[in-house]
C-alpha positions in Angstrom: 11.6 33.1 -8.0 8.6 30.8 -8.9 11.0 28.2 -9.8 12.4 28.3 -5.9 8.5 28.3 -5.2 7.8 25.1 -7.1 11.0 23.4 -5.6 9.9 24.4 -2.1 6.2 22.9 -3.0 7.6 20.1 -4.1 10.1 18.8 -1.4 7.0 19.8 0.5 4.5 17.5 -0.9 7.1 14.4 -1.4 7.7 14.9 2.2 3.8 15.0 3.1 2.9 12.6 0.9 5.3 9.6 2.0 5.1 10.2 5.2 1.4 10.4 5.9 0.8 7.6 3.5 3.1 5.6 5.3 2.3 6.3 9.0 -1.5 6.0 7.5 -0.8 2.6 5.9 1.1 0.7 9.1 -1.8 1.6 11.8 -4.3 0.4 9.2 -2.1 -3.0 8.9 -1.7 -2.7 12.6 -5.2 -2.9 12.9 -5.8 -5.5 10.8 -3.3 -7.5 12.4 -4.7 -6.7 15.8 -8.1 -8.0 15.1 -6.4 -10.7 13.3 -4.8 -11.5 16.4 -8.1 -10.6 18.7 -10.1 -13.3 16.7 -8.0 -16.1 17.6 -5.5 -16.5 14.7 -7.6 -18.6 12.8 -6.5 -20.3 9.4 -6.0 -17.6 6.3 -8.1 -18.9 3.9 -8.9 -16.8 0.9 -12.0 -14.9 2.6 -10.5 -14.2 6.0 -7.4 -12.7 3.7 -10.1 -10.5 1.9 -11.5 -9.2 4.7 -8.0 -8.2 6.5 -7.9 -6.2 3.3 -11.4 -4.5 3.3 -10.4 -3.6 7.0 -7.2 -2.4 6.1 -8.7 -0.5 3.5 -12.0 0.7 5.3 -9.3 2.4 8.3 -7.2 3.6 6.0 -9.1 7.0 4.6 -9.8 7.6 8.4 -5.8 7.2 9.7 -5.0 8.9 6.8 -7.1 11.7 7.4 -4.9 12.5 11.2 -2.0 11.4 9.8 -2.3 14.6 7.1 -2.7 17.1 10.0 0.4 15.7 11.9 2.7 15.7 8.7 1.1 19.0 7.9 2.8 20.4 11.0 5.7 18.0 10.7 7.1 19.0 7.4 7.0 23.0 7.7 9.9 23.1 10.0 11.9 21.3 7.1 10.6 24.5 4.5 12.8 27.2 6.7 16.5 27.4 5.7 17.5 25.6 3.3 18.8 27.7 0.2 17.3 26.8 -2.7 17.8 28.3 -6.4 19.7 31.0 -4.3 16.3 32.0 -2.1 15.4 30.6 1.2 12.8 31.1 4.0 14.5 32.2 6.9 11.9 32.3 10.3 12.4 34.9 12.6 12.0 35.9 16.1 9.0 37.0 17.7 8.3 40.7 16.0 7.3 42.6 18.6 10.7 42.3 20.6 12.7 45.3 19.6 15.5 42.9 18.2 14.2 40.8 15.4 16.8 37.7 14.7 17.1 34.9 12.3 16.2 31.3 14.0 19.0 28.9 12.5 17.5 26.1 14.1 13.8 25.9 13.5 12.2 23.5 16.3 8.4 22.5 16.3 8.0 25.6 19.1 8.9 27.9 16.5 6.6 26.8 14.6 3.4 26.8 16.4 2.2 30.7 15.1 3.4 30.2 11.8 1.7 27.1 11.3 -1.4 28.4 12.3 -1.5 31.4 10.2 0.2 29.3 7.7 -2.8 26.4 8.3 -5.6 29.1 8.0 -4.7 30.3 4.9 -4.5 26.4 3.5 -7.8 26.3 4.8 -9.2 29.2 3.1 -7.5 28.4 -0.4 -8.7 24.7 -0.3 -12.3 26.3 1.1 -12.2 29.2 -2.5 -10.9 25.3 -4.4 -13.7 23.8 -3.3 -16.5 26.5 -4.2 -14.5 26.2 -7.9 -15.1 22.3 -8.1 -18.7 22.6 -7.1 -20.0 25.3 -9.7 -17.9 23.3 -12.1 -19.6 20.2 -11.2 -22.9 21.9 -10.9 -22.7 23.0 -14.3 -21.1 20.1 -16.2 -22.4 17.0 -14.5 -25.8 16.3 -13.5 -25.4 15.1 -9.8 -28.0 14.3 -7.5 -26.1 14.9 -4.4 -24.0 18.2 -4.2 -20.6 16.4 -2.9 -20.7 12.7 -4.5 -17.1 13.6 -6.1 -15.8 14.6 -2.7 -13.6 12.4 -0.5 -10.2 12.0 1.1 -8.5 12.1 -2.0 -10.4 15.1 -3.7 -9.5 16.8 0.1 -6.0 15.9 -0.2 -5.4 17.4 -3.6 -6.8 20.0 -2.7 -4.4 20.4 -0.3 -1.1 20.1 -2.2 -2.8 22.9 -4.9 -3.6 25.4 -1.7 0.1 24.5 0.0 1.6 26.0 -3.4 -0.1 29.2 -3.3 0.4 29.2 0.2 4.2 29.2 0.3 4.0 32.3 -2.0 1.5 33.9 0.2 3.0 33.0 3.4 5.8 35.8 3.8 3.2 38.5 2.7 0.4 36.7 5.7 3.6 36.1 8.3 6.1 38.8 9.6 7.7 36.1 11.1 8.8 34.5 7.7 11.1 36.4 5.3 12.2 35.2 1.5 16.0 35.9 1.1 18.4 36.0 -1.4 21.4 34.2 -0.9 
């Protein structure tokens, strides 16, 4: 079972990572080229070519950090169905109807409770992460400022560490989400 766990993490954060990365990446270029564009067009000498870079670089943290909560919704429908290592996460019906039922097709309106239950508890593992990294860096490095080490990145692993645990959790969290064997 843990092995259907890490294969379900793992299509998980390929999917997450390439696609926010991407999406991130093109609307920082696009920005670049816009003000590119805005300025005139002028001649690309090696400066102006720097400086498309540092822009493309300085939006890129800040796209990327949207990007992550759109893919984060994106890529749980894609979690739900598929039989791996003969288990898979099936979503079901609303539980309070008296007839609970299997949804073959998953669609993003589906997905709108789970995610959130599903995004709260990513939230609290990344929080109980975070509390870790900081009494660790409290007690082996000797920073002046508490959160020096923390950025995008830091956040982002972070992320794919608490979306592990969270697929193990989420059936326990969710009665809406059931593991089967198939």
């Amino acid at each position: 079972m843990s092995r259907f766990y890490l294969l379900v993490w793992a299509g998980w954060a390929l999917r997450l990572t390439l696609s926010s990365i991407s999406l991130a990446l093109i609307l920082a270029s696009f920005i670049s080229m816009y003000l590119y564009i805005a300025q005139g067009m002028p001649p690309l000498i090696q400066e102006l070519q720097e400086a498309l870079i540092d822009i493309t670089l300085f939006w890129f943290p800040i796209i990327w950090s949207l990007t992550l909560l759109l893919f984060l919704f994106r890529t749980l429908k894609f979690v739900f169905n598929k039989p791996i290592n003969n288990y898979k996460l099936q979503l079901l019906s609303c539980p309070k109807e008296e007839k609970v039922e299997v949804i073959e097709d998953v669609g993003f309106g589906d997905l709108v409770q789970v995610w959130r239950k599903w995004f709260m508890l990513i939230i609290w593992l990344v929080g109980a992460q975070m509390i870790i990294a900081l009494i660790f860096s409290y007690i082996l490095n000797s920073y002046i400022a508490v959160f020096d080490w923390f950025n995008i990145y830091v956040l982002y692993g972070f992320v794919l560490v608490a979306g592990y645990f969270s697929f193990m959790i989420l059936n326990s969290r969710c009665k809406r989400v059931r593991l089967v064997k198939c």
